[in-house]
N, C-alpha and C positions, 0 to 999 in steps of 0.2 A: 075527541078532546085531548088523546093523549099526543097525538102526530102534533097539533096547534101548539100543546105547551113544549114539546120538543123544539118544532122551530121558533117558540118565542126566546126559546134560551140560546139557541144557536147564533137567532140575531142577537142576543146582547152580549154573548162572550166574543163574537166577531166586532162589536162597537167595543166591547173591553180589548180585545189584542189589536184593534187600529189605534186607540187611544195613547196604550203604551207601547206601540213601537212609534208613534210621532212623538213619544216623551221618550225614548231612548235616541233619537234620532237625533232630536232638540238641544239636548239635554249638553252636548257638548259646545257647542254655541253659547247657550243659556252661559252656561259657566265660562268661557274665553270672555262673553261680553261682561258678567258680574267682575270677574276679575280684575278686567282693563279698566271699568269705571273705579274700582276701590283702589285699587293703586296710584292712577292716576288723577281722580280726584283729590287723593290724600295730599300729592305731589302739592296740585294747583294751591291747593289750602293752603299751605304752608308755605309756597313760596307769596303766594299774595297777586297783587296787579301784578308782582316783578315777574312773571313767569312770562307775560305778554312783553311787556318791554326791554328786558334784559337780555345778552348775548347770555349763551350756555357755559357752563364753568368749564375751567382744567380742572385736567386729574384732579388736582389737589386744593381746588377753590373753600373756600370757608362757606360760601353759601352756596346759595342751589341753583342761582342764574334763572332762564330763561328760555326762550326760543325766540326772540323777535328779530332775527335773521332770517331763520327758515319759515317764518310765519311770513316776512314779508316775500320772501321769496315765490313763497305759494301761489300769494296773493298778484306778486307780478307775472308768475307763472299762468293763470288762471285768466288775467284779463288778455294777456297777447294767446293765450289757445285757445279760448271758447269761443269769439265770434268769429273767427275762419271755422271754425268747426261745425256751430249753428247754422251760419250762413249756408256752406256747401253742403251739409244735410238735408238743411230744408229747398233748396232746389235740386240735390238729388231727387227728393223724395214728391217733391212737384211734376218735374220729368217722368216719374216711374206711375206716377198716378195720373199722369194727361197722358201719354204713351205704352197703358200694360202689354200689349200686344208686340209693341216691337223686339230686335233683337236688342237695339241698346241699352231698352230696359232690365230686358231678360241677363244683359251681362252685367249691369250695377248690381242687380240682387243677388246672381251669384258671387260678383267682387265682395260686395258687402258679407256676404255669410262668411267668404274664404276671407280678408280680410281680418274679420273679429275673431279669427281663430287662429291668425299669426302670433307668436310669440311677443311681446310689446320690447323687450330688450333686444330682439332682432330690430325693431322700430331704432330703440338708442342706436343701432349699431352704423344704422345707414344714416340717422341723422350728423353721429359722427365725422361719418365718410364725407357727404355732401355738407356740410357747414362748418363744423368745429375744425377738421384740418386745411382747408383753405382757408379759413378766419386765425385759425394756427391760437385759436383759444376756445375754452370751453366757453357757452352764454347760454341766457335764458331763450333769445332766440333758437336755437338749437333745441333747446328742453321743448320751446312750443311749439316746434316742426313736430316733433317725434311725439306730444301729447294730439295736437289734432291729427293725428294720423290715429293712434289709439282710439280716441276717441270720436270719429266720424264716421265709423259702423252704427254706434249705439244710437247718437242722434239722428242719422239715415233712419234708422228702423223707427225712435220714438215719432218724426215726425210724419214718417210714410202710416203707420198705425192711426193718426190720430187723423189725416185727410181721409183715410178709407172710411173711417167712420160716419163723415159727414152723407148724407142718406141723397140720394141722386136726385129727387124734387128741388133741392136749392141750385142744382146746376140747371136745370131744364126751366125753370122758374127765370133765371138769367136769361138765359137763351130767349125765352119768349118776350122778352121785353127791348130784346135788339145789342145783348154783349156779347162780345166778342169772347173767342176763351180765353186769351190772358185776361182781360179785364174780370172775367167769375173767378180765375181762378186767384187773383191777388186783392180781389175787392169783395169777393161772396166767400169761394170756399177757406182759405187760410182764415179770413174771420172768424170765420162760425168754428172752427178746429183750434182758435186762439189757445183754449184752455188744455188740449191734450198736448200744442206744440211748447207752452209754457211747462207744463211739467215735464217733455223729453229736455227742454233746455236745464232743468234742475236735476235732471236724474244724470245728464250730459256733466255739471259741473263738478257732479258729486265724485264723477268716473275720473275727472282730470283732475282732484283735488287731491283721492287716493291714491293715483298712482305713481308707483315704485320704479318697477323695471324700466320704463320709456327714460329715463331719467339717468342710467348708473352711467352712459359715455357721452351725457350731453352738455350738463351743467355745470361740473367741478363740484367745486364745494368751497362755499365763500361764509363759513360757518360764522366768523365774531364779527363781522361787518352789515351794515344793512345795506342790503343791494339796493339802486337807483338806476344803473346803467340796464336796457336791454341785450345791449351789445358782451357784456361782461361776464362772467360766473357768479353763481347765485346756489344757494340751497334750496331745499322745501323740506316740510314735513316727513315727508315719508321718506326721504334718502337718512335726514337725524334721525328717526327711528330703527333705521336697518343698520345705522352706523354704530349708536349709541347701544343698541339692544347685545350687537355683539364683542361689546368692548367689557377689559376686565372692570370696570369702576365702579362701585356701588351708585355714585353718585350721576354718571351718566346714566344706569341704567333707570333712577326717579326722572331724569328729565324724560327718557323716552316715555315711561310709561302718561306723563303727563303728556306729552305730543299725541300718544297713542290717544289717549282721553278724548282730549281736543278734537281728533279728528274725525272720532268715533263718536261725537257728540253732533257736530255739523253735519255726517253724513246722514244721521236718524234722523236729523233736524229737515235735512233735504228730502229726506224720502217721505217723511210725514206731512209734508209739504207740498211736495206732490201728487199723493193722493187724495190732499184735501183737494186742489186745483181739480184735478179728475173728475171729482168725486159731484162737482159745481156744475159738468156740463151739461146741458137742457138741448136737444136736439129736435 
């Protein structure tokens, strides 16, 4: 009796010291994220719709301005990087899963691993090289060279993850009734995988929405203007945030925290999003 109550204690101070060290661990997280929302919602409050529509103040503006430069900017950002991005992922990840044997495959997954562990401002660097100085201007093209490079490791892997998944009876099921394999594999398997390839495409957006460094030698910075041109310089999000965060202004630093917000709002929105989609699939 006494060895039983001995180890029933051992397992519960072992559940108590796992408990809190995933809350000391958390715990700083926890607090960057409570912070970004209280400041930056306080921001959004106050300035109103205008924070959506309004270019960002100078120094010494009367009011608080906005972001709807670098917000549209994002947004043009986001639609020229993410379908070169989804696209070549998902037939990456078609190739690697109709071909795991080969060596071509064997070199995409090693490319991909080495890839997503490059530097993403080495990414700016060469999109620079190769676009922005023969263009002999900064553009968003540029910024969406250097984002779907970032970002088509992540969507490689999300949508190679979601075809493995699919259970080998749907292929062999194809086969016996006379398809060929591209035909299972664009008409049976990506089907049936719809729902894992749909949340790597949002976990993919959420990668190029956030980021920063692909971004510091591609774009410029077209901060009081609302960009329309692809060809031109443009802002986003997150360059106003790194710009604004380390300027002396009180007043720029409310707008970053409110961009901070913002973005930090979308991303949870995306990721929570995602695992509902996941969460749907019936195999």
């Amino acid at each position: 009796m006494a060895s039983w109550a001995v180890r029933k204690l051992e397992d519960r101070l072992f559940v108590v010291a796992v408990i809190l060290g995933s809350a000391l661990a958390l715990a700083p997280l926890a607090h960057a994220l409570a912070v970004t929302l209280y400041n930056g919602l306080s921001t959004m409050a106050r300035a109103g719709l205008g924070f959506f529509v309004n270019p960002p103040p100078t120094p010494y503006s009367a009011s608080l301005g906005g972001v709807a430069p670098a917000l549209v900017g994002s947004l043009l950002l986001l639609a020229l990087a993410l379908p070169p991005s989804a696209f070549l992922g998902l037939l990456l990840a078609v190739f690697t899963n109709e071909f795991p044997g080969s060596r071509a495959a064997a070199l995409v997954e090693v490319g991909a691993r080495a890839f997503a562990s490059v530097p993403t401002v080495i990414l700016s660097m060469v999109a620079y090289s190769l676009i922005v100085v023969p263009m002999r201007r900064y553009s968003a093209l540029a910024g969406a060279f250097a984002l779907t490079a970032a970002s088509l490791p992540y969507s490689y892997t999300a949508f190679s993850s979601a075809l493995r998944m699919v259970p080998e009876m749907y292929r062999e099921a194809a086969y016996s009734i006379g398809m060929s394999r591209w035909a299972t594999v664009w008409r049976v398997l990506v089907p049936i995988a719809r729902r894992g390839i749909a949340s790597g495409v949002l976990m993919t957006l959420a990668r190029i929405l956030g980021e920063t460094a692909a971004l510091l030698f591609a774009v410029g910075a077209l901060r009081y203007v609302v960009p329309l041109n692809p060809l031109g310089p443009v802002d986003a999000l997150p360059l106003l945030i790194f710009d604004y965060a380390l300027s002396p202004y009180k007043l720029f630093h409310e707008v970053a925290w409110g961009a901070a917000a913002l973005l930090l709002i979308v991303s949870l929105a995306l990721f929570a999003l995602s695992k509902v989609v996941v969460k749907g699939v019936r195999l």
